[in-house]
N, C-alpha and C positions, 0 to 999 in steps of 0.2 A: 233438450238443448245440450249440446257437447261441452261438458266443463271444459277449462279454458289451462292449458297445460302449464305447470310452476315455473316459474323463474327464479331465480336466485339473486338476492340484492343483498350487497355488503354495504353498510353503514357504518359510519365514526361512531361511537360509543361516547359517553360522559367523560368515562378513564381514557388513557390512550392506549384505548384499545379496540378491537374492530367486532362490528356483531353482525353475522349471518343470518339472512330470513328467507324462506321459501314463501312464494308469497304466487296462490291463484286467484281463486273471488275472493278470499280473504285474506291476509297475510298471517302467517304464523313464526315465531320466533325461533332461532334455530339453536344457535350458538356465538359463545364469546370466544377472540383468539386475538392472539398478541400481534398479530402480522396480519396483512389483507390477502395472502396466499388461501385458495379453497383449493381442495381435493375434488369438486364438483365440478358440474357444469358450469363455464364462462357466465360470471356472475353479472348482471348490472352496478357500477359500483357510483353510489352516492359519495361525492368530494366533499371535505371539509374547507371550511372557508380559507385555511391556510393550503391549499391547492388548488382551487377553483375560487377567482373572485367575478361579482356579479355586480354590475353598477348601470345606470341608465343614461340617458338624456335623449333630449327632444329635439327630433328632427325635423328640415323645414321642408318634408317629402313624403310618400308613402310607396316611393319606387324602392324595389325590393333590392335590388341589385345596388341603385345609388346608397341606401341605405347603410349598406356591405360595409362599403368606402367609407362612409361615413364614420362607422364604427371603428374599424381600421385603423381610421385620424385623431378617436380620442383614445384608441389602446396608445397611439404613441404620444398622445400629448399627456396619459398620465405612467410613460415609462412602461408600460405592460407589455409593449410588442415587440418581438423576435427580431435579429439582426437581419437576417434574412427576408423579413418583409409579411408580406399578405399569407402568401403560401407558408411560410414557414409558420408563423403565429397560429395555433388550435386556438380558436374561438369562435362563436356562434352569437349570430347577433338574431333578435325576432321583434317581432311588434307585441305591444302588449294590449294598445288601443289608438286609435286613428281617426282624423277627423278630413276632411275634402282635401287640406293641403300640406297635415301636419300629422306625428305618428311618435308616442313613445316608444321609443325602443331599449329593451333590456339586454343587456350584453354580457355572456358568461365567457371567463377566458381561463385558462389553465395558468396556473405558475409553475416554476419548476418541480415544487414538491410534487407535483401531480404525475409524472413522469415514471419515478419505484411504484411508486403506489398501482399504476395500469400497467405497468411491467409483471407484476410481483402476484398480481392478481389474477391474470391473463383474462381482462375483462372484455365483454364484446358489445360496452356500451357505456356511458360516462353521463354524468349529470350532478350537478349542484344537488347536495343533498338534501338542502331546500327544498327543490321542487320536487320532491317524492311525497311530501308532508303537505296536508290541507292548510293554509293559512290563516287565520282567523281574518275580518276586514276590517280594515281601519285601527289596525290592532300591529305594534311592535311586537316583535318577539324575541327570546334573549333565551339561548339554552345556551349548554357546557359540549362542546367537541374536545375530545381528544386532552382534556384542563382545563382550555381556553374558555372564554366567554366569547358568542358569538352573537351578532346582533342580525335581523331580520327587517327589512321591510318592505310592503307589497300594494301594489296599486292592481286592483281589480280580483285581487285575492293570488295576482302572478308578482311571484320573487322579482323585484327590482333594485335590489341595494344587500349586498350581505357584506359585513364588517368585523374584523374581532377586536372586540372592544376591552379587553384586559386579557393577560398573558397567564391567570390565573382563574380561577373559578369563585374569589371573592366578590360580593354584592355593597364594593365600598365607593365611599365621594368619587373617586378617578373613573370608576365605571359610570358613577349615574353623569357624571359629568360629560363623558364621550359621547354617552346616549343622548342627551339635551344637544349637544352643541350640533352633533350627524346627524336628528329627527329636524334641528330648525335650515340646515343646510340641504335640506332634502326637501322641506316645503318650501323655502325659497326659490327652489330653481324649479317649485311648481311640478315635483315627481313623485309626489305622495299629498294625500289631504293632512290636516291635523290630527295626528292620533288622540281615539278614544280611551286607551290604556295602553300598557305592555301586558303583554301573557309571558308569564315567563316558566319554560317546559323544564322540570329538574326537579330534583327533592331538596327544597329551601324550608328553612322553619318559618311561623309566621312572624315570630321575633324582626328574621332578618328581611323580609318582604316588607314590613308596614314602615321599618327604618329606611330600606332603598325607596318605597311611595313617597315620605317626604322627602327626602334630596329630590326628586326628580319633580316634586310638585304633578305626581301623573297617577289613577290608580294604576294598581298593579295584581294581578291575580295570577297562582301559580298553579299548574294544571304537570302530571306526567306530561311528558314526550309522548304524541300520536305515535301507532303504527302506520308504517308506510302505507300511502293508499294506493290501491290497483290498478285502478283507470290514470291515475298519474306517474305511477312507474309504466305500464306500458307505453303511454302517450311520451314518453322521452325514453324510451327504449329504443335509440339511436345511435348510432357511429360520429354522428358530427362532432363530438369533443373528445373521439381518441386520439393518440395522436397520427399524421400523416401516414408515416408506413406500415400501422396496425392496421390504418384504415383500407392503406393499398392491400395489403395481406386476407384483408375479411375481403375485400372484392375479388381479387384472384380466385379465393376457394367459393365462394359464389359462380363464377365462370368456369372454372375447371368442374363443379359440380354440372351446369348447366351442359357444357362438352359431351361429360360423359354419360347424362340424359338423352342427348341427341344422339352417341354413337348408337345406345340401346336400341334405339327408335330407329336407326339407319339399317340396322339388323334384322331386328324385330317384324316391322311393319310390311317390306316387301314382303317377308315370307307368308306373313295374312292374307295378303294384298293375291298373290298369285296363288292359295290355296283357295280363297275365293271366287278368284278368277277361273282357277281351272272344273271349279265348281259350277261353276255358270255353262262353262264352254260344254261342258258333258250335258247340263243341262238343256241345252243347245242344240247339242248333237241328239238326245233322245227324240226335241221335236220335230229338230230335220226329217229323220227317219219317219216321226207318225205322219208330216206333209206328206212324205213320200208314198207311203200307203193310200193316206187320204187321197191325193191326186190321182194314183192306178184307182182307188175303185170305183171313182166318180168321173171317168173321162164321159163325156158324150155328157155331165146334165152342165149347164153354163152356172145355174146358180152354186152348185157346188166346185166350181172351176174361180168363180167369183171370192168367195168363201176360202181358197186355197190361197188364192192372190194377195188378198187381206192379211192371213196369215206369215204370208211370207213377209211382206211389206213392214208389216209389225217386227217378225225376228230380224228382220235387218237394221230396223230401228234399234232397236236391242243390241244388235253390235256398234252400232255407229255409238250409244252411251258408254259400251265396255270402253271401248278404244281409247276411251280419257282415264280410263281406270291404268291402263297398261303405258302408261306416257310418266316416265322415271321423275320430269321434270314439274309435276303433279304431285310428288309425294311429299304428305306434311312434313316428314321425316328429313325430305331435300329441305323443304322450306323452311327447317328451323335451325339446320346446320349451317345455312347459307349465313341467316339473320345472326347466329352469336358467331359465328368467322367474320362476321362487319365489324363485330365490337372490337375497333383498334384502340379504344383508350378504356382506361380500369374508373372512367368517371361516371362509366354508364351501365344499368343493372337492369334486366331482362325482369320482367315479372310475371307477364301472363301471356300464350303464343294461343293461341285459335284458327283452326283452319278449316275451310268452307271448300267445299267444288269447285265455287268460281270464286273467293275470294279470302283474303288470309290477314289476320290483324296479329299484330303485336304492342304488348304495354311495356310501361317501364318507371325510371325513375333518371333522371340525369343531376349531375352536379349544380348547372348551369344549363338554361335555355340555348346557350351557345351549344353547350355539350350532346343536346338531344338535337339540333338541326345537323350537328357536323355527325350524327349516326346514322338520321335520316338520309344526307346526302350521299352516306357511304353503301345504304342501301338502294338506292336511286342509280346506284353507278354499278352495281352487281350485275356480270353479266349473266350466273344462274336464273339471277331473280328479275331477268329482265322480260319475265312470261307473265309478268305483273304492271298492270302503271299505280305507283305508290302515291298518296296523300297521306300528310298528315294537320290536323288540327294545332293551334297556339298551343302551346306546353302550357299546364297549372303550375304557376308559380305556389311554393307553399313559405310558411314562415321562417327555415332556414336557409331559403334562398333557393334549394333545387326543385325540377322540373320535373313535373308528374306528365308523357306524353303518350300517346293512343297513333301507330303509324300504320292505316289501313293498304291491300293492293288489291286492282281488280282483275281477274286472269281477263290478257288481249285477246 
């Protein structure tokens, strides 16, 4: 099996300070730095909860898109969203669990702090630093970012609630008391069960753990800080929480890459294609000449005049299949220049091109199910690619809202 190539995840540290990990099937620790700037590859960078806040509620829908809205309407009802509106405000709304008519949804939204931090970094992916880290269930959690105390809590073992609960990293009454009063305001509104303990991820003495368990009347058990886990950093190894024209910026070089894939292939492939070709055709020509032998030395018997017939009949079959080979408006290389010159908006991203003799598919990823029918339609109106009748299937909606879509053509 092909090991699975490193990534690079920057993390808040205890101190305020940032800690680097290379991280493939296993994570390994790399280094500590005063700044989130890397000299490496576009790192994945885990937010502290002073730049990224993550809060839930319950909606009365499990429509992906109303949902969106939804979210939208409690970033501003608790002050969180951009002047500018929908577009403007980076956040990502998902489901955590859903039932016929109803869905909790978790909601990560960037604050301004967020903004040097994915600058300074030049990250090519964002996420609650939560979510990088296995959750315990049924279990609070309480580590140190950056000084702070930051509190944790999760339904289904998925981050729904992060909070910083003291401005310091002491385990005193003001902290255990933010944590009592957030854990009963959080099972009130039915977004977590009743916690079994806190885990709390740090170097605490037990001195100061057994005196925080009674303030809070809760056990409490202190464990190191996990390493980030694999399958959860890549599973949010995503764009959706950088901000807007980073994001526009990753898609461009995505498209200008794909461009200049297809110019290679515009080059490239006819010259195959007629090397091939003229391979054939000599080939062709050698049997022409043995017919022609054939037929002088057998005139007067009919079985072998029959026998010549057949043959010919055949190499003419033989050209009538070349002829498609020699038709410009046939090559994959046309057909994949054609498919990213449709792509008029930077919401839609090419993933997988296949092309057939009679028929040619393209995959992708859209912003918005809107956004993969108005691609669809831009291909449907091509007048290259009109040696095609296109179909496509309902786009897969996934849990940040965009559209996984597969748009087949058959040659007319």
């Amino acid at each position: 099996m092909k090991p699975l190539s490193p990534i690079s995840v920057l993390l808040p540290a205890a101190s305020p300070r940032w800690e680097l990990w290379r991280v493939s099937s296993s994570p390994s620790w790399s280094r500590e730095s005063d700044d989130p700037s890397s000299d490496g590859p576009p790192p994945i960078v885990g937010l502290p909860a002073r730049a990224c806040r993550t809060f839930a509620f319950s909606a009365p829908t499990t429509d992906r898109n109303l949902i969106r809205r939804l979210a939208f309407a409690q970033l501003e009802k608790r002050g969180l969203a951009s002047p500018g509106g929908s577009d403007a405000t980076t956040f990502n709304a998902r489901i955590v669990h859903h039932n016929a008519s109803s869905a909790l949804v978790a909601v990560d939204v960037l604050l301004p702090a967020a903004f040097p931090i994915l600058a300074t970094s030049n990250a090519r992916a964002a996420s609650p630093a939560a979510r990088l880290f296995p959750l315990p269930p049924d279990h609070l959690v309480l580590t140190t970012e950056h000084g702070r105390l930051v509190l944790f809590a999760s339904s289904s073992s998925q981050l729904v609630h992060s909070q910083i609960i003291s401005p310091t990293s002491s385990l005193d009454a003001d902290a255990a008391s933010a944590i009592t009063i957030t854990s009963l305001a959080l099972q009130q509104q039915h977004l977590i069960s009743p916690p079994a303990a806190l885990t709390i991820w740090g170097d605490f003495s037990t001195d100061e753990t057994t005196a925080f368990s009674r303030l809070l009347s809760l056990p409490v058990s202190t464990l190191p800080r996990p390493a980030p886990d694999p399958k959860l950093i890549r599973r949010e190894s995503n764009p959706q929480l950088l901000p807007a024209a980073t994001r526009l910026d990753l898609r461009r070089s995505r498209q200008k890459f794909l461009k200049l894939a297809a110019a290679a292939l515009v080059v490239s492939l006819p010259a195959i294609w007629l090397y091939r070709s003229f391979s054939e055709l000599k080939s062709l020509e050698a049997t022409a000449a043995s017919m022609e032998n054939h037929v002088s030395a057998s005139k007067g018997s009919s079985d072998s005049v029959r026998a010549s017939h057949d043959l010919v009949t055949r190499t003419q079959a033989r050209w009538a299949a070349l002829r498609g080979a020699l038709d410009a408006r046939r090559y994959p290389a046309t057909h994949l220049d054609a498919l990213t010159r449709c792509l008029s908006s930077a919401d839609v991203v090419l993933t997988k091109f296949e092309s057939k003799p009679a028929d040619v598919s393209v995959s992708g990823t859209a912003r918005t199910a809107r956004d993969a029918y108005a691609y669809y339609n831009s291909i449907s109106s091509d007048k290259p690619l009109a040696v095609f009748s296109w179909s496509m299937a309902q786009p897969a909606l996934r849990d940040d809202g965009s559209a996984a879509f597969e748009i087949k053509g058959k040659l007319k």
